[in-house]
N, C-alpha and C positions, 0 to 999 in steps of 0.2 A: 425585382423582388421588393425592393425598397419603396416602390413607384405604388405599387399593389396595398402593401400595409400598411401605408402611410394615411389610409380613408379610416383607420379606427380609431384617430389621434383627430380632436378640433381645433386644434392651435392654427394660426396663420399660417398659410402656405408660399414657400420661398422655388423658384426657379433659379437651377445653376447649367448654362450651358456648358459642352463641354467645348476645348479650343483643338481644332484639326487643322492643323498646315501641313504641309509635306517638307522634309529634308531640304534647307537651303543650298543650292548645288547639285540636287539632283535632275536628271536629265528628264525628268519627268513631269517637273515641278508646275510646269502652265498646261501640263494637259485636263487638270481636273479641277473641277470648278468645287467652291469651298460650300457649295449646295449639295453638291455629289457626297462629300467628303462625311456630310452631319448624316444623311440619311442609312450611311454604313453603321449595322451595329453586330462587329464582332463579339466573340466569346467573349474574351481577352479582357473588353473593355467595357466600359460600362454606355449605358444609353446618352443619346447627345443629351436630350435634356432631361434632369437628375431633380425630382420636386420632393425637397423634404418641408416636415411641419417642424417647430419648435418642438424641444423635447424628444425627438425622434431619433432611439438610438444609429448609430450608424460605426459598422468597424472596417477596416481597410484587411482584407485578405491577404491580398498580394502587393508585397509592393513592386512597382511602375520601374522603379530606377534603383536597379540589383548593386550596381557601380558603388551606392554610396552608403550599403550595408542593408542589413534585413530587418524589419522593426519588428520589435519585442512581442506583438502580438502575434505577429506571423511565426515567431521563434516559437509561441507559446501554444499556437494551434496545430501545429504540425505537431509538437511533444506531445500533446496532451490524446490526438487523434493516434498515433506511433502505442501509448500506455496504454490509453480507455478500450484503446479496439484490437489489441495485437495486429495493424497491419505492419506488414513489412515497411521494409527500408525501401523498396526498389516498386512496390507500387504506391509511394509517398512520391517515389521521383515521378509518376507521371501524372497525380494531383496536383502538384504544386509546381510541376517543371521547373524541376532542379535536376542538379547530379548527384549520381546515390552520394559521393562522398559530402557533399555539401549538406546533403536531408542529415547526414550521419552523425557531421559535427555540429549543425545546429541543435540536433537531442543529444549528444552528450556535456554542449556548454549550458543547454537549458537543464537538463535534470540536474548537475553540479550547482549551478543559481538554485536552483527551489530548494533542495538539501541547504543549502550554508545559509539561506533567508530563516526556512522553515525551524531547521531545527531549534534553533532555542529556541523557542516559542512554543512550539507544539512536542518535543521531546527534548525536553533540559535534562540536565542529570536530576537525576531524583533526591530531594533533599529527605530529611527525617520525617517533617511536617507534613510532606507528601506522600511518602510511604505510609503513616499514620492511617492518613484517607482512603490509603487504597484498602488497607488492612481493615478499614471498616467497610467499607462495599463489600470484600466479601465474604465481611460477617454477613451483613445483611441482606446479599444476592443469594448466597451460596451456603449461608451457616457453618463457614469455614472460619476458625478465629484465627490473628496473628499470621498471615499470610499476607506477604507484601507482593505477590507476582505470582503467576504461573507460567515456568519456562518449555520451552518445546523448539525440536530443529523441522526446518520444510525443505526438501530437496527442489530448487530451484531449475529445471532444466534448460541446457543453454547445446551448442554445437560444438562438438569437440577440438579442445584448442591446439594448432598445433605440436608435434612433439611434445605431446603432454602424457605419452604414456597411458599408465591407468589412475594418474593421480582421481582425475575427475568422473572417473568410472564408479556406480555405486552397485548398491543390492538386489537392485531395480532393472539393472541392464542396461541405465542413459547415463548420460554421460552430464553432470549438475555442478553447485555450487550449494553451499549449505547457507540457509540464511537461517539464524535463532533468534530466535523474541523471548522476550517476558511481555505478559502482557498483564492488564489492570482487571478487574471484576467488570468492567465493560466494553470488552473487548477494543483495548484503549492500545496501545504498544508502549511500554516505558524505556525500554530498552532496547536493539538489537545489535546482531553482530555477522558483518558480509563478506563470506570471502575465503570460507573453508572449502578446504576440497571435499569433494563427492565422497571418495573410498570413506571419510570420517567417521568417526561413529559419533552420538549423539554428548557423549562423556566425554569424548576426545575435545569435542568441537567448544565446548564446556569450560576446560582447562586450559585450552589455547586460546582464550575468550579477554577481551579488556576488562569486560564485565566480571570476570571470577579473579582478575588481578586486582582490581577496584575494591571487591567486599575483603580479600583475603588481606588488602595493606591498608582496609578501614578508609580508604579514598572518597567510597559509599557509606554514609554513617546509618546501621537501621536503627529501628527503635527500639530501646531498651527494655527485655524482659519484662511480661506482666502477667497478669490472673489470667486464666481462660475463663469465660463467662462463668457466674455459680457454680464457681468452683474456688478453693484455697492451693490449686497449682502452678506455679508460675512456670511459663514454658519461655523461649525467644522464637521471635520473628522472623518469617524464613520462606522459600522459596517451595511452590510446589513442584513435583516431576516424574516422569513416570520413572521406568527400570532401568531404563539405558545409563542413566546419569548416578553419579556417586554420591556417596551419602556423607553429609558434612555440615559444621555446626549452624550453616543457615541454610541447609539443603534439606529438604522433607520428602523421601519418594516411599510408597506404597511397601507395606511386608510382601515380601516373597514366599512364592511356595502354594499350594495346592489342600486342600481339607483343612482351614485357618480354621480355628476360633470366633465364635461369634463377633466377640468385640471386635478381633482384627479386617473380620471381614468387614462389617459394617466401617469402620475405620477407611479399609480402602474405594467401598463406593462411595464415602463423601469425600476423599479427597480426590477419587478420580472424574466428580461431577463438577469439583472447583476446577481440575484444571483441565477440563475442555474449554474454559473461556479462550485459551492461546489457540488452541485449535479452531475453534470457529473465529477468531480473529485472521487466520491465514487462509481459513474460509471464503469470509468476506473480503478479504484483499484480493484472489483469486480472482470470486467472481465481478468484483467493481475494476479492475485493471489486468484485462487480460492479455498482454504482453507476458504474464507470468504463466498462460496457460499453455504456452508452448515452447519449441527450443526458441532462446535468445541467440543468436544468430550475430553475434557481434565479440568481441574481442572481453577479454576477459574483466580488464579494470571499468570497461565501458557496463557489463554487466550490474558489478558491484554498483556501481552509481544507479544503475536505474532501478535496483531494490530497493537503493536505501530512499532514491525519491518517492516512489509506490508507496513504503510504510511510511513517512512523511505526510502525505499527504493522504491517505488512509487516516490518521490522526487528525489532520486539519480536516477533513469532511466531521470526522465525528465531533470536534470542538465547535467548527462552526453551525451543523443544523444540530445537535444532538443527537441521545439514543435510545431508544424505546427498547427495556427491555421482554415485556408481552410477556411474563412472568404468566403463569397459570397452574396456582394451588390445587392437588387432585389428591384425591382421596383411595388407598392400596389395601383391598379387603385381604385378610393373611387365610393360607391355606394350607391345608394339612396335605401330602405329598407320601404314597406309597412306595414300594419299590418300583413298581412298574410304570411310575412316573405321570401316573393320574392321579388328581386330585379328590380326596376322598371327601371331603367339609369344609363348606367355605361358611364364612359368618364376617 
């Protein structure tokens, strides 16, 4: 392959033979001539002679000599092949010819590395300053003010672990792990939390959260009460959610109930348009890393890690290339509505 793309590149051209002898001590060792030996070109191995130019990238797959450990890139393409593609564990063992246990602990020491690199960097704790920011995106995304996150739980499905009962049995019928996010006005994650059972409900998973022990002992400082735009109301800074979650001094979810009031109504389709950003955020995690789209098929703590690397780096894709939000302003002609549920005048 190397030999092939190397004509698009004019840099000078280097020749690297490759070196064939046989086993010293083997009983074989003078029946084959080292002419014989160059003109073989197994799978396995690469061609005798290897013509790169300067400048020509080139990365090592496999490595040659298992004895003396696996290099980081091979740790790294197998994980990222295992996430990006949902393949199994067990047809990774016949890509790479390994043993499943060996494919196994290579993605569980690799997503634990990306997690403890990643994280501060790409999801710190969130300071005041930073909250501030977010809470203006989405003003400005959403026309939601004083809103530092949008929280939401996604049922994670994995393989029933044993003698697990019904802990991990949900509403759904499968058998999961609850992952919750908050996420930013750009479908950013600032927060999450891995590792509730399935049976949980969305409030439960909530309160048994590091994240709700964090704002409740001021661990997380938000930002101090202020005006809500052209207006003289001062409200505090607060979390959106829908039903499932309880209502609390920086908790914000929707009125309840059925035949609302204008104002409540309108009230809940702008907050429930802010906080679909978490939900397309688990959208997009979904479909860019699809190991999430089927059962996780490994051991329970080994789950939890590879969430938390997915949203990790879900974060690092969007800090590194950006995000285009393709916003599109549209214009909603108002209609008068009979009983019979046609519309009588529109203007």
């Amino acid at each position: 392959m190397i030999n092939n793309k190397k004509k698009l590149t004019s840099a000078s051209e280097h020749t690297y033979n490759r070196a064939d002898s046989i086993a010293s001590g083997d009983a074989d060792q003078n029946l084959y001539l080292i002419e014989f030996l160059n003109n073989q070109n197994p799978t396995d191995l690469p061609p005798h002679q290897l013509k790169l130019k300067v400048n020509t990238p080139v990365m090592l797959l496999r490595n040659l000599n298992s004895s003396q450990g696996f290099l980081n890139e091979e740790r790294l393409v197998i994980t990222l092949r295992y996430l990006g593609n949902g393949t199994s564990l067990r047809s990774l063992t016949f890509s790479f010819r390994m043993g499943k246990t060996t494919v196994a602990e290579i993605v569980y020491e690799t997503v634990v590395a990306i997690w403890e690199e990643l994280q501060p960097i790409h999801m710190p704790v969130p300071s005041e300053e930073n909250l501030r920011s977010v809470a203006a995106d989405f003003l400005s995304n959403w026309n939601f003010p004083n809103c530092v996150g949008a929280i939401d739980g996604k049922h994670v499905p994995i393989r029933c672990p044993s003698n697990s009962g019904s802990m991990f049995f949900n509403y759904k019928k499968i058998f999961s792990v609850i992952l919750q996010g908050v996420s930013d006005a750009n479908y950013r994650f600032i927060n999450i939390d891995v590792g509730g059972y399935g049976k949980q409900s969305d409030g439960g998973t909530f309160q048994a959260s590091e994240f709700d022990r964090a704002l409740t002992d001021g661990k997380i400082n938000l930002p101090k009460h202020s005006f809500l735009p052209q207006t003289n109301v001062v409200a505090p800074y607060v979390l959106i959610e829908d039903e499932a979650y309880p209502l609390l001094p920086f908790v914000l979810k929707p009125y309840s109930g059925t035949h609302l009031p204008l104002d409540k109504e309108c009230f809940n389709k702008r907050l429930s348009r802010a906080r679909k950003t978490v939900e397309c955020a688990f959208g997009l995690l979904t479909s860019k890393w699809r190991v999430l789209a089927k059962d996780i098929e490994t051991r329970v703590d080994m789950v939890d890690s590879i969430v938390k690397c997915v949203c990790i780096l879900h974060n690092t894709v969007i800090d590194k290339d950006g995000f285009q939000q393709n916003l599109t302003e549209v214009s909603v002609r108002s209609v008068f509505w009979q009983n019979s549920g046609r519309p009588t005048e529109v203007y």
